[in-house]
N, C-alpha and C positions, 0 to 999 in steps of 0.2 A: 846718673848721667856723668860721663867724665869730661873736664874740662879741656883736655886736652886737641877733644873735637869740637869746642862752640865753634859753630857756625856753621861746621860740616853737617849734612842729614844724608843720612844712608835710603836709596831709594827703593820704593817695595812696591809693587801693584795688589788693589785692592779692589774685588770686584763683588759685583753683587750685593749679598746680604752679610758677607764677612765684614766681621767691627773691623773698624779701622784701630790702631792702635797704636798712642800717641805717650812715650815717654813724658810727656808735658803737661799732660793729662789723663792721667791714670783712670780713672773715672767715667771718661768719655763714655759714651754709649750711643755710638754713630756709625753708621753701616755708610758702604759707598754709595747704597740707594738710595738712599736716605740722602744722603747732597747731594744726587743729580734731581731727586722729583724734588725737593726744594725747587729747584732752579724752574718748577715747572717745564720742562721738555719733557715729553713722552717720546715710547722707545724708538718709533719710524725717525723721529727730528733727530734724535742723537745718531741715530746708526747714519744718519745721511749727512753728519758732521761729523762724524770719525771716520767714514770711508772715503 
């Protein structure tokens, strides 16, 4: 990671079952679906919060 960007994050969409992938956490092993059904919301409740 180069210093010369702290604090700057380069923005990237992540959908579905693709990992997310987290210079900070190499390791991670965490899909986007994976954080939205945490949240418990099922598909109907989100589509009807992002449209």
């Amino acid at each position: 990671m180069s210093y010369e960007n702290r604090g700057l994050y380069e923005e990237r969409v992540f959908q579905g079952n693709e990992r997310i992938i987290s210079p900070m956490l190499p390791d991670l092993e965490l899909t986007t679906e994976m954080v939205l059904n945490a949240g418990g919301l099922d598909d109907e409740l989100l589509l009807s919060i992002l449209l």
